[in-house]
VOVOLO-180079 format. One line per 5 residues: number of its first residue (from 1); their letters; for each residue x, y, z of C-alpha. Coordinates in Angstrom, 3 decimals. Layout:
# VOVOLO-180079
NUM	A	X/Y/Z ~ ...
END
This chain:
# VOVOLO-180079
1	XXXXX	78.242/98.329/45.199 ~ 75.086/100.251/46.845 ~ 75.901/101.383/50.460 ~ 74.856/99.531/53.369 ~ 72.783/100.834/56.565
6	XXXXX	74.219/99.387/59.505 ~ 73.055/99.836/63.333 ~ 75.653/101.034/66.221 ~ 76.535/99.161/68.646 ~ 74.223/99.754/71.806
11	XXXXX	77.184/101.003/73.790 ~ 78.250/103.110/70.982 ~ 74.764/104.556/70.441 ~ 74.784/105.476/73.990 ~ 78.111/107.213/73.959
16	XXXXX	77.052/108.939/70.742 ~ 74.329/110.642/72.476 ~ 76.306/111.620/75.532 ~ 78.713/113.212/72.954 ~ 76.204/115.002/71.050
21	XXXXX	74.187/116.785/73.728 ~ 76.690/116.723/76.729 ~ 77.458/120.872/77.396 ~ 81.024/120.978/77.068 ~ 83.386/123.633/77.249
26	XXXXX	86.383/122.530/74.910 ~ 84.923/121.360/72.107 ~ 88.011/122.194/70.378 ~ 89.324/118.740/71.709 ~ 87.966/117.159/68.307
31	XXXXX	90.623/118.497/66.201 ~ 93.343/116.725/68.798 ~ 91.290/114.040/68.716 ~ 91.289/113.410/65.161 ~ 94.994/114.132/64.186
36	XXXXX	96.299/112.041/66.672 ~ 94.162/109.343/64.792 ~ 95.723/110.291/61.849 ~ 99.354/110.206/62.755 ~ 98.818/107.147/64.381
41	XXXXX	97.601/105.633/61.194 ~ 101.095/106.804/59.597 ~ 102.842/105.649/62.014 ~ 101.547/102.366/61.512 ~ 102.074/102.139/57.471
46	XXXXX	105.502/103.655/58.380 ~ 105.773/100.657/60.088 ~ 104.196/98.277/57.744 ~ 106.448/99.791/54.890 ~ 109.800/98.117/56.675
51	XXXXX	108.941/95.271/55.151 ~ 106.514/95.693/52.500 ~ 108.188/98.871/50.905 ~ 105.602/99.283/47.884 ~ 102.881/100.110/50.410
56	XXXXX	105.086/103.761/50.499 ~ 106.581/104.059/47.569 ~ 104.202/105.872/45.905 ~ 103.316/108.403/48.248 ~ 106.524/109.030/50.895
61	XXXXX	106.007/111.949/52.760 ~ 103.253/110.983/55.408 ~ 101.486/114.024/56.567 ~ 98.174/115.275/57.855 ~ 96.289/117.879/56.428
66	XXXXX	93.454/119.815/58.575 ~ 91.644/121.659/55.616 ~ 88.788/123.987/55.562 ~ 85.695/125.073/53.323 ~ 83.660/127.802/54.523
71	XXXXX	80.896/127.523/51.730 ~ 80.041/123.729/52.050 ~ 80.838/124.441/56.506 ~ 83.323/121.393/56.666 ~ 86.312/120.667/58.455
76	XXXXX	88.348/118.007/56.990 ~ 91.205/115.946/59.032 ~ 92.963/113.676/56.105 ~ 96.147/111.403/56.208 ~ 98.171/109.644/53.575
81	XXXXX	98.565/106.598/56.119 ~ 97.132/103.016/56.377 ~ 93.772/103.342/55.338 ~ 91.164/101.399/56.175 ~ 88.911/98.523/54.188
86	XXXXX	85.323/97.586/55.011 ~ 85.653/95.746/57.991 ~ 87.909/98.146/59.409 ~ 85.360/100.686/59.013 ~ 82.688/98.559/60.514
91	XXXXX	85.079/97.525/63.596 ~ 86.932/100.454/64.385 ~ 83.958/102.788/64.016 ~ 80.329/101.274/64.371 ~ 81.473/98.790/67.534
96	XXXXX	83.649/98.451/70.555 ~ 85.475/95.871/69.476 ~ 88.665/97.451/69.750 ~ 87.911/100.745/71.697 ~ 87.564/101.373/75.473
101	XXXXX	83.604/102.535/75.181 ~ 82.174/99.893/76.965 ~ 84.846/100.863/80.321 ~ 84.088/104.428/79.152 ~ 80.779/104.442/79.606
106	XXXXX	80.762/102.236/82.937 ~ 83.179/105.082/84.596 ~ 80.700/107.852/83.275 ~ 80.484/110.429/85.983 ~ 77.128/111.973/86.368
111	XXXXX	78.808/115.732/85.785 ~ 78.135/116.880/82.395 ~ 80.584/119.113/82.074 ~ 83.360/116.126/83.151 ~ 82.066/113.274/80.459
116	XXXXX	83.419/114.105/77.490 ~ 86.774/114.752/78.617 ~ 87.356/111.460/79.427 ~ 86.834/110.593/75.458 ~ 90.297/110.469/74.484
121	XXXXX	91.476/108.354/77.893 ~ 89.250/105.540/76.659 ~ 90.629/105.298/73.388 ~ 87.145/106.339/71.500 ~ 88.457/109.701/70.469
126	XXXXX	86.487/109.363/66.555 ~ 83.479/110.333/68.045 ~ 84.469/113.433/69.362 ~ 83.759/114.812/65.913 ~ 80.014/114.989/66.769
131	XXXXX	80.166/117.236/69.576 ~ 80.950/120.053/66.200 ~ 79.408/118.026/63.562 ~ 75.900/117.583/62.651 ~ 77.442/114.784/60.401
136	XXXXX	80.113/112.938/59.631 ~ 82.052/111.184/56.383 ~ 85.028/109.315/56.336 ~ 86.452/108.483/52.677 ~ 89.263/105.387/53.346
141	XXXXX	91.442/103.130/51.313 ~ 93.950/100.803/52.612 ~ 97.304/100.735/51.522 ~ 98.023/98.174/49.232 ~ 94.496/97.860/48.140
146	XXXXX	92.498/99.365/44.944 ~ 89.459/99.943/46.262 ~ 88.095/102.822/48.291 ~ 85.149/103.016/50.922 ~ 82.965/105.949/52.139
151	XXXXX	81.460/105.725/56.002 ~ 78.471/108.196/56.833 ~ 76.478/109.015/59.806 ~ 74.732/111.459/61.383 ~ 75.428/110.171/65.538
156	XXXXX	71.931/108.657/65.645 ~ 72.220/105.148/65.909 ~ 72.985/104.293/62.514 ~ 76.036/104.577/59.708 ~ 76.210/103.248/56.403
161	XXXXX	79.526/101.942/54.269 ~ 80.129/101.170/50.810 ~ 82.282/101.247/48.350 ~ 83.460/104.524/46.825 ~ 86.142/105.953/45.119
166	XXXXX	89.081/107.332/46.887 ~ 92.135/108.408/44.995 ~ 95.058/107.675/46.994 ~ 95.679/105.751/50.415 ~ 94.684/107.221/53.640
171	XXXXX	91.512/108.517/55.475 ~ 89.329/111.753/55.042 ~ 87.328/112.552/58.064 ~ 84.718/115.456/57.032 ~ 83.260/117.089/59.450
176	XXXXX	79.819/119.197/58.306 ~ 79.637/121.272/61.108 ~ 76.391/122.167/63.313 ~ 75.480/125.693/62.750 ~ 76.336/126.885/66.179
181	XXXXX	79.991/125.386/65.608 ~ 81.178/127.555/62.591 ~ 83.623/129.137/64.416 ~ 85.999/126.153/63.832 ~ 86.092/127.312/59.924
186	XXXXX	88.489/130.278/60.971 ~ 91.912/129.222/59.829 ~ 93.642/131.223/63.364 ~ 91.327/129.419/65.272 ~ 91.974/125.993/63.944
191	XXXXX	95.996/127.434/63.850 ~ 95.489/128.113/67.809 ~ 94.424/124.739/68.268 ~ 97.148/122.847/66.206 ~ 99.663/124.705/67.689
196	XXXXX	98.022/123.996/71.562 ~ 97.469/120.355/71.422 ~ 99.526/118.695/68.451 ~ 103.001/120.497/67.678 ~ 104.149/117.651/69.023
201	XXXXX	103.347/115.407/66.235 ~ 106.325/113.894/64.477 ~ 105.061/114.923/61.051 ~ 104.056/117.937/59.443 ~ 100.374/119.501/60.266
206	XXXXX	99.099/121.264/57.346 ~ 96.548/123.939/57.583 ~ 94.676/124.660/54.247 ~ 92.101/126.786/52.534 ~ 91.587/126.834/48.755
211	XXXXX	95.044/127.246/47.822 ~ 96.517/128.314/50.567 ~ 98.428/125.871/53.101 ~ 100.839/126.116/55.850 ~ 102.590/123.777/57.938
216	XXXXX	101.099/124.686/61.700 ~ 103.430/122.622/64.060 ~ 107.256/122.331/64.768 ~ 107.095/118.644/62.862 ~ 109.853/117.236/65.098
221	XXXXX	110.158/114.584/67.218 ~ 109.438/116.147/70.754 ~ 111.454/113.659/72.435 ~ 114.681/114.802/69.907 ~ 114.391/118.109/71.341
226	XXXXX	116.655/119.353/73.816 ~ 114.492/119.784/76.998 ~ 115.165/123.409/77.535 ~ 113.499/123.879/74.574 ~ 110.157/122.455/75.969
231	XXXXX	107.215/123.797/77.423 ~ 105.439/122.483/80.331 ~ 102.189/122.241/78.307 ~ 103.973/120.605/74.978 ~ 105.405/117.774/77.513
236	XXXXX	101.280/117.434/79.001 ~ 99.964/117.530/75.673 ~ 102.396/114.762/74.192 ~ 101.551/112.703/77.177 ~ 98.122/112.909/76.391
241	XXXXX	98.637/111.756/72.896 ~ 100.846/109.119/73.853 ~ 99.117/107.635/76.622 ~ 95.599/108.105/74.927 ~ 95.133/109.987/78.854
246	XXXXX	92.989/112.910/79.368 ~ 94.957/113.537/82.687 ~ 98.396/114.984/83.292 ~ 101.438/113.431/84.140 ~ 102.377/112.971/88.031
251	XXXXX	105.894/112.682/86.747 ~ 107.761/113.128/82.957 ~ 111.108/111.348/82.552 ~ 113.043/112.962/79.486 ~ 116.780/111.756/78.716
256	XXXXX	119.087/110.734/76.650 ~ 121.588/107.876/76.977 ~ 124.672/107.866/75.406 ~ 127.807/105.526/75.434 ~ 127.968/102.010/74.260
261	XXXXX	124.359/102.604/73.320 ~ 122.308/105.538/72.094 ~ 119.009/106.050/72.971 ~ 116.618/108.676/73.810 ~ 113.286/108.414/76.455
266	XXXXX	110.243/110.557/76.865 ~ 108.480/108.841/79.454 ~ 105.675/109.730/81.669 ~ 103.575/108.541/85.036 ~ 100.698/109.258/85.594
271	XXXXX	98.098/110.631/87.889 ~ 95.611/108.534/87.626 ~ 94.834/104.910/87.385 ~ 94.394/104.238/83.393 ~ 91.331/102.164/82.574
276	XXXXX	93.231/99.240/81.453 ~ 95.428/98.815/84.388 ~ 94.734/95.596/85.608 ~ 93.242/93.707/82.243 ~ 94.601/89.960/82.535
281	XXXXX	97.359/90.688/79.932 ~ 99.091/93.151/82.008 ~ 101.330/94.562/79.087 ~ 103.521/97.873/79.003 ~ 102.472/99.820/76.035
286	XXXXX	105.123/101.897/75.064 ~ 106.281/103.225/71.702 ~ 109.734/101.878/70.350 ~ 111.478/104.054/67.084 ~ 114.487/103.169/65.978
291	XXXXX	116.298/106.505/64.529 ~ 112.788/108.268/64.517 ~ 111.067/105.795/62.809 ~ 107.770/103.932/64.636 ~ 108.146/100.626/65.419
296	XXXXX	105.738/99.494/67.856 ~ 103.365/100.552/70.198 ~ 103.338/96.919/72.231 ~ 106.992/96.622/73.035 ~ 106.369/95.061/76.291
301	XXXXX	110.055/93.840/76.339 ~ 111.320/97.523/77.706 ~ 109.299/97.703/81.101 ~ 108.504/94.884/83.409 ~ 104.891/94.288/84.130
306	XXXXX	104.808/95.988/87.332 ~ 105.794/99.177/85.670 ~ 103.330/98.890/83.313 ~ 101.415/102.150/84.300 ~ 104.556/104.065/83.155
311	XXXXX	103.553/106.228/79.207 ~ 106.067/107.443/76.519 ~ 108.550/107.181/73.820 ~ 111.973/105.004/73.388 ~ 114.033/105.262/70.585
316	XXXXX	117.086/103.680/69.824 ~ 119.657/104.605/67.218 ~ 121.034/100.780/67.652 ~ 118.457/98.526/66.472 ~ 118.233/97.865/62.945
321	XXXXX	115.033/99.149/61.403 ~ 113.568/95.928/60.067 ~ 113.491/94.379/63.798 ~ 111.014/91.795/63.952 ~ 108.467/91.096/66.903
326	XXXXX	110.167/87.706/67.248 ~ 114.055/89.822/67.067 ~ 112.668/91.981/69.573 ~ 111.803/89.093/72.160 ~ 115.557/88.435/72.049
331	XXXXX	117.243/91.114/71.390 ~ 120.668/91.677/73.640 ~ 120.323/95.754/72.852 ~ 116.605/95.970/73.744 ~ 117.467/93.820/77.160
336	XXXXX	120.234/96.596/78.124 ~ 118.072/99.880/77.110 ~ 115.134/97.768/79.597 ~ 117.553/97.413/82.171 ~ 118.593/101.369/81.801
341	XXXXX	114.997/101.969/81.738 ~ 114.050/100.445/84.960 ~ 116.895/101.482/86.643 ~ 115.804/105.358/86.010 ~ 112.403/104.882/86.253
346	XXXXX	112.771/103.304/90.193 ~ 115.664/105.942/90.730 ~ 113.436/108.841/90.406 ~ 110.962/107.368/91.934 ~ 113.016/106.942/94.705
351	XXXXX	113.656/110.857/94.657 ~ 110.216/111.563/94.426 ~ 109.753/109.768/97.683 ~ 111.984/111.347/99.455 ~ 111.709/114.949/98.180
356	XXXXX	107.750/114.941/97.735 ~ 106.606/112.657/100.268 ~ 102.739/113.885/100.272 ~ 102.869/113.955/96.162 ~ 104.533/110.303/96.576
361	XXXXX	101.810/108.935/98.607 ~ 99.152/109.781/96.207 ~ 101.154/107.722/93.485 ~ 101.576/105.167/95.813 ~ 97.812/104.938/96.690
366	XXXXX	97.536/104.334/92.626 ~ 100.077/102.525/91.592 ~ 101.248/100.619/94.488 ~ 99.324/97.525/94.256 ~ 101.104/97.451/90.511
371	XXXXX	104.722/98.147/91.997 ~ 104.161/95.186/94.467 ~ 103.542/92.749/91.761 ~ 107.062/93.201/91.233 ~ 108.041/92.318/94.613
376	XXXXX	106.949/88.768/94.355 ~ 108.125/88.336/90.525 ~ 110.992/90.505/90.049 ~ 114.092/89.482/92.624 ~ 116.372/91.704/91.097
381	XXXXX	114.206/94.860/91.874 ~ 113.115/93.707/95.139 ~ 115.190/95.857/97.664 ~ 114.806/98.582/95.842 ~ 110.450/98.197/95.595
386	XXXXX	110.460/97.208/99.204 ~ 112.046/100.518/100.107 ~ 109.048/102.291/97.767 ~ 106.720/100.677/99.596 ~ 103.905/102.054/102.027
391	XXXXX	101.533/100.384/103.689 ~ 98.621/100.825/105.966 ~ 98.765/100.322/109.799 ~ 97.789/100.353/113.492 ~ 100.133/103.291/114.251
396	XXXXX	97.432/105.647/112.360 ~ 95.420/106.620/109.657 ~ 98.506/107.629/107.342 ~ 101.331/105.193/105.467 ~ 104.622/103.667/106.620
401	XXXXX	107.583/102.565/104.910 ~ 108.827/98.930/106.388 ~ 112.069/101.434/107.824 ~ 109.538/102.990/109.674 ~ 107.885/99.901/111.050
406	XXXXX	111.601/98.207/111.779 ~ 112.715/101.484/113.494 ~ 109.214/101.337/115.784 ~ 109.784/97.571/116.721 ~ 109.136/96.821/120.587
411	XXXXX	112.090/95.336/122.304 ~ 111.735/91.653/122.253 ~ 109.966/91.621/119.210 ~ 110.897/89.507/116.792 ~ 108.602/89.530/113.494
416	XXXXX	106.877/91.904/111.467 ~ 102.872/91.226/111.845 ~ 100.816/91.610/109.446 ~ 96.703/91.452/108.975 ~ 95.535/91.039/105.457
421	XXXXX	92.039/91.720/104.287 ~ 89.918/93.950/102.274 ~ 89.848/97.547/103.948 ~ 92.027/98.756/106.600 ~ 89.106/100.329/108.104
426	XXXXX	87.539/96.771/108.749 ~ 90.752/95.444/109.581 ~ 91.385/98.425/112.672 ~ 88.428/96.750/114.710 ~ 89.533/93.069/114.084
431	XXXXX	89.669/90.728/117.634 ~ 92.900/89.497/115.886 ~ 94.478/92.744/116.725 ~ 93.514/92.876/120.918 ~ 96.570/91.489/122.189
436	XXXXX	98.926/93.439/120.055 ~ 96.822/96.750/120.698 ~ 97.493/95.934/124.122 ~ 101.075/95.553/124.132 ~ 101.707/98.479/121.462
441	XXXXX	102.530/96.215/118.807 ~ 102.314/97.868/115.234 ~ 100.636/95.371/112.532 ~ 100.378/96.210/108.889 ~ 97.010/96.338/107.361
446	XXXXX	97.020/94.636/104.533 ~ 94.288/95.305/101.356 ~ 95.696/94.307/98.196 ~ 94.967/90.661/96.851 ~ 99.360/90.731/95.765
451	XXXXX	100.335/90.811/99.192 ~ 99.266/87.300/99.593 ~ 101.631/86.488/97.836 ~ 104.772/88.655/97.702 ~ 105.149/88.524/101.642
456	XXXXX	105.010/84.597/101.547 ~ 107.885/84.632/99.068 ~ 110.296/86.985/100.389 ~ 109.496/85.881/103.811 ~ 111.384/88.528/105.580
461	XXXXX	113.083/91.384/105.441 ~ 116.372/92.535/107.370 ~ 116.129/89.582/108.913 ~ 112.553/89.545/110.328 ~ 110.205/87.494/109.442
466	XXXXX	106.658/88.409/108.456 ~ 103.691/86.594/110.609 ~ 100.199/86.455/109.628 ~ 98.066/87.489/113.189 ~ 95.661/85.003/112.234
471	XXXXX	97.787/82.479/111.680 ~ 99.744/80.099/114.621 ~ 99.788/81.078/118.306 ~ 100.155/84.045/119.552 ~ 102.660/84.707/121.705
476	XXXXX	104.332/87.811/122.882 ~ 105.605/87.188/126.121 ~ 108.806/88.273/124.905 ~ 107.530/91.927/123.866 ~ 108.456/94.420/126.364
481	XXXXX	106.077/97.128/127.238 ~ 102.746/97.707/126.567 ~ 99.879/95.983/128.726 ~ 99.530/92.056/129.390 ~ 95.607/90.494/127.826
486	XXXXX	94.250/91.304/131.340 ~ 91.074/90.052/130.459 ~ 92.415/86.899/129.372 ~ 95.042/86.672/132.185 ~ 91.919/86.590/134.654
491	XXXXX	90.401/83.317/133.669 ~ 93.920/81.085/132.892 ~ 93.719/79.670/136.203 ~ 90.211/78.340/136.081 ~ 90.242/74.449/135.829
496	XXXXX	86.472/74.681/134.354 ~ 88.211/76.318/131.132 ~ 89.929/73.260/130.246 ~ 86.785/70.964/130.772 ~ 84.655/73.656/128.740
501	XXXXX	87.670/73.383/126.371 ~ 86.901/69.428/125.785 ~ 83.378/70.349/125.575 ~ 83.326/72.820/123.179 ~ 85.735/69.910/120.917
506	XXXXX	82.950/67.443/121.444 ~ 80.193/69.796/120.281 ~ 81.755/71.300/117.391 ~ 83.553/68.179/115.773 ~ 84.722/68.697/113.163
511	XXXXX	83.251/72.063/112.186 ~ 86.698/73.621/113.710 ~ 90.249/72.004/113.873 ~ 90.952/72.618/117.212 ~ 90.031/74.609/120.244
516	XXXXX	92.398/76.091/122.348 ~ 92.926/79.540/124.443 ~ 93.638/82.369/123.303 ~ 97.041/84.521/123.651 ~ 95.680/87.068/121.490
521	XXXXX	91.974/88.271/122.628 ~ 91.623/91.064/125.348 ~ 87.865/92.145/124.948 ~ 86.223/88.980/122.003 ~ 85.191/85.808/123.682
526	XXXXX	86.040/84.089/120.575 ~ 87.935/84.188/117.693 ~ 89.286/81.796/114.735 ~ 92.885/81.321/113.404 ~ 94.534/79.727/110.788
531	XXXXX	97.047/76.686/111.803 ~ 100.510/77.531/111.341 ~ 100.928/75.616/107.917 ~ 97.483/76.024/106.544 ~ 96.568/78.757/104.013
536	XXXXX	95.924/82.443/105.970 ~ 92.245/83.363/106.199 ~ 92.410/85.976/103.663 ~ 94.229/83.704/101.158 ~ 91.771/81.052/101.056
541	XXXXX	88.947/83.265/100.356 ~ 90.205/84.832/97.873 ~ 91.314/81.166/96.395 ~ 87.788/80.152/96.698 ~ 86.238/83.428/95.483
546	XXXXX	88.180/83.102/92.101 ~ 87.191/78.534/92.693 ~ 90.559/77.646/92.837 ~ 89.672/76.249/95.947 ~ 86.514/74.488/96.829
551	XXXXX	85.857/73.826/100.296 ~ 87.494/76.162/103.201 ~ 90.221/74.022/105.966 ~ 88.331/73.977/109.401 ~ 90.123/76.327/111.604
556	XXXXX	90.722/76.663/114.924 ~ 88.895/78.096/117.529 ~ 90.279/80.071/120.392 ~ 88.466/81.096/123.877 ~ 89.434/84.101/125.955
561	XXXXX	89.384/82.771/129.485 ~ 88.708/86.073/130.976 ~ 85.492/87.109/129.107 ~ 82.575/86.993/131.144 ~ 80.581/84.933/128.778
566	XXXXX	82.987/81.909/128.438 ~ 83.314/81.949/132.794 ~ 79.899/81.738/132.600 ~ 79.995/78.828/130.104 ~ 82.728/77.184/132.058
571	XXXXX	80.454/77.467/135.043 ~ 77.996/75.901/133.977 ~ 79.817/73.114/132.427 ~ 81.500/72.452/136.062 ~ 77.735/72.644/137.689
576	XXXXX	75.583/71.058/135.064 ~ 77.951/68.956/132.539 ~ 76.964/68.984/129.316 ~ 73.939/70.678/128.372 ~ 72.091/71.615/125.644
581	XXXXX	72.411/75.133/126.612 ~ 75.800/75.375/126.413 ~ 76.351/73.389/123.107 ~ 73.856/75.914/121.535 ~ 75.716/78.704/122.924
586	XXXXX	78.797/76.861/121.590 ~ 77.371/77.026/117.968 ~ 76.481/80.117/118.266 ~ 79.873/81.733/119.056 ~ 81.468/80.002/116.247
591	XXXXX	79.152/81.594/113.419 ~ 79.890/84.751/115.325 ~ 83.871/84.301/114.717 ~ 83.418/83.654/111.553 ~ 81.231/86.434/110.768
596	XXXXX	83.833/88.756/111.933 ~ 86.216/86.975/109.800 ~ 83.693/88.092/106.741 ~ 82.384/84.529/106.103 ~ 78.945/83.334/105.838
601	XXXXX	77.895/80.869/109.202 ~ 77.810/77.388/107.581 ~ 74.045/77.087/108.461 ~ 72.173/80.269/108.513 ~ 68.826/79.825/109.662
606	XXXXX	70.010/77.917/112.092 ~ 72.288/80.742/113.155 ~ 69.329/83.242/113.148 ~ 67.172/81.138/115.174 ~ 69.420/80.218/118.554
611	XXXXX	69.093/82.459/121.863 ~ 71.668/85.217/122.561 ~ 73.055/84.572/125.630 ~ 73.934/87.335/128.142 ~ 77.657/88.476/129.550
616	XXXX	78.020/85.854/132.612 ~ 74.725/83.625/132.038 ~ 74.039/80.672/130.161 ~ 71.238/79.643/130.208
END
């Protein structure tokens, strides 16, 4: 079979270039970049080989072997794993089918110097091998098959594939090196390297040159180790082949249970916010052995969803090695070493919290959206996420626990308010917020779409319930301190505010639900709320935004007596009656409410068009 030219994908292309001509300090990356490949790949026959046996049998002790040739200038990374066919080639290689390039390449900085190092995060780590290589071969078969393939290109847009023959299973990566790269032929340069970014690898790393060959790394499972025996940079570099993160771990978990059962965990958090976060399938993705042996790298059955964000290693001595995926959805041993898990994890946490309160805050500005998700779907974790939770508020431009919030409540008050939205910044200069202002009552800010729904379902907490600001009446009459709405206080005696009142439900119909005064404006003439059983503002956009809801519930509209402009209105309705004046002004106060509220008014050009009225005149 002749060999076939085939174009990159675009976004590959792209990233090719970037690689290629990007100025890059540690181009030395490659070599991690390419072994972790490889001992991937033999984890994953190692895996296969549970149940198909023959796929090993020929060939048992998986390795990877980083040789060099100084007369043809090539590197070679090679494996005795899985293998790959044709279409494996073509999918794994020449698209983005299964990589993170296309999210790479959106979260590009414009640095230089900073684009490349995000390679391995995004899962595209191959085509590191061009920042040394002026081109590249991989030689492949797949085990179980007889036939070999051979993969070429040169990073400029193109590859070809056909068939060739390869002697045994595995993949050859050569790397013929650009002539300002040769460096990377000197064996303790390469040793340097192996010894920096992979002795954690779980099988042997073999450095060769003609005849010569050594074994490079420890070739132990780091997470066997005792943890004295570990170096800072062995745990960062293991998290950044087990996470696929180019980052370094906020926090590393390492322990070993023993008892009833026996397992061991090498688990990490980290600092930043992985790519793949918040994709719809919102799956933990960490590795399960069983007595050192790879499993899987999708158990999701060991970490709830809303830990998801958490890296690393379990392995258990108690599961028997030909587990299933459908064993492992049932499995009374893996539900115990999830619940040991979770119980750590949100233990140190905890710690972390309380020790490291700055450090904690930066985690939480990451990863606490995730966490929350577990408030509304996991009740057995609840307490203990609702005391890791911070949140934005009135008090200031830093975070509060819900202790602190409980331990500021005024006397008298009886709920815990809340204001949801999109930024807190936006939020700080809502008309929702006057009254409470005034009075010194602290509301929550807040900004994540979850907390419409986890505060709903819990309701309350230590007995006080949570209430929406734009939602119901406001009353807090029974507040102590603070200062009374003034403003509004100055106009509740004025019999024209309950005729403008009628008026104002005559001209705007059924554009609003109701209008009523206000209890919660000191400064806004108007403002709309949400009826006590309807959906909260925030809620319902978002429902519509993602059409699960098609038209918006009117809402209602409440008047603050005191402003200037709505005595003015009310005087003119007790001089003139209805006018044409005042239903205009009417109109025009509502599409100002609900521009505040971050909603389109229902008929703009007829919004843009009306007179502003002035403070105490209408006109």
């Amino acid at each position: 079979m002749t060999e076939e030219k085939l174009q990159f994908q675009a976004e590959v292309s792209r990233l090719l270039d970037i690689v290629a001509h990007s100025l890059y300090s540690e181009k030395e990356i490659f070599l991690r970049e390419l072994i972790s490949n490889a001992s991937d790949a033999c984890d994953r026959l190692r895996y296969a080989a549970l149940t198909e046996p023959h796929l090993i049998a020929d060939d048992p002790d998986l390795k990877v072997v980083v040789s060099i040739d100084r007369k043809a200038g090539t590197v070679t990374v090679a494996d005795n794993g899985i293998g790959m066919n044709r279409e494996d080639l073509v999918e794994n290689l020449g698209t983005i089918a299964r990589s993170g390039t296309a999210r790479f390449l959106s979260e590009m900085p414009a640095e230089k110097s900073k684009q490349v190092s995000l390679i391995g995060q995004f899962g595209v780590g191959f085509y590191s091998a061009f920042m040394v290589a002026e081109r590249v071969e991989v030689f492949s078969r797949k085990a179980g098959d007889e036939r070999g393939w051979h993969w070429e290109s040169e990073g400029q847009g193109s590859f070809t594939v056909g068939e060739a023959e390869v002697a045994a299973r595995g993949t050859r990566v050569v790397l013929h090196l650009r002539k300002g790269d040769k460096e990377f032929l000197e064996p303790d340069r390469l040793r340097r390297i192996i010894k920096t970014y992979s002795d954690h690898i779980a099988l042997p790393v073999v450095l060769a040159e003609g005849e010569k060959s050594e074994t490079v790394n420890t070739a132990s499972a780091l997470w066997a180790r005792a943890k004295a025996e570990i170096t800072e940079e062995q745990y960062r570099e293991f998290y950044r082949h087990v996470a696929h993160a180019a980052d370094e771990p906020w926090l590393t978990l390492h322990w070993r249970a023993e008892g009833k059962l026996e397992y061991r965990c090498l688990l990490f958090v980290p600092k930043a916010k992985p790519f793949d976060l918040f994709t719809p399938e919102r799956k933990p993705r960490l590795k399960l052995y069983v007595k050192r042996v790879f499993i899987t790298e999708d158990c999701e059955e060991l970490l709830p969803p809303c830990l998801r964000f958490v890296k690393g290693v379990v392995d258990s001595e108690d599961l028997p090695l030909n587990i299933s995926r459908e064993m492992l959805q049932n499995n009374p041993v893996l539900g115990k070493i999830r619940a040991g898990i979770v119980k750590r994890v949100m233990s140190e946490l905890a710690k972390k919290a309380e020790s490291q309160p700055e450090s904690y805050l930066e985690f939480w500005d990451a990863f606490g959206a995730v966490l929350k998700e577990g408030i509304y779907e996991d009740a057995e974790q609840r307490d203990a996420l609702l005391k890791l939770a911070r949140f934005r508020s009135t008090a200031g431009e830093g975070w509060v626990s819900l202790a602190d919030y409980v331990g500021r409540m005024k006397p008298g008050q009886e709920a815990i308010y809340t204001l949801s939205g999109d930024e807190a910044d936006s939020l700080r200069k809502s008309p929702h917020l006057e009254a409470f202002r005034a009075k010194g009552v602290e509301v929550l800010l807040l900004t994540d779409p979850v907390d419409e729904f986890w505060v709903p379902a819990i309701g309350s907490h230590e007995g006080k319930p949570f209430r929406s600001v734009t939602r119901g009446a406001a009353d807090l009459s029974k507040i102590e301190g603070g200062a009374e709405a003034k403003p509004a206080a100055d106009g509740a005696s004025d019999p024209g505010i309950d005729r403008l009142v009628a008026l104002l439900k005559l001209a705007l119909k059924d554009a609003v639900k109701d209008v009523r005064r206000s209890g919660r404006l000191t400064d806004s003439p108007v403002v709309l709320v949400a009826d006590e059983h309807d959906l909260d503002i925030h809620l319902e956009r978002l429902l519509r935004q993602h059409r699960q809801l098609e038209h918006a519930a009117p809402r209602i509209l409440e008047i603050n007596p005191g402003h200037p402009l709505i005595r003015g209105m009310a005087a003119a309705v007790k001089a003139n009656g209805d006018s044409e004046a005042v239903t205009e002004t009417a109109w025009l106060l509502l599409d100002q409410a609900r521009i505040l509220d971050g909603e389109v008014p229902a008929w703009p050009l007829a919004a843009s068009s009306r007179p502003l009225p002035r403070a105490g005149e209408v006109r």
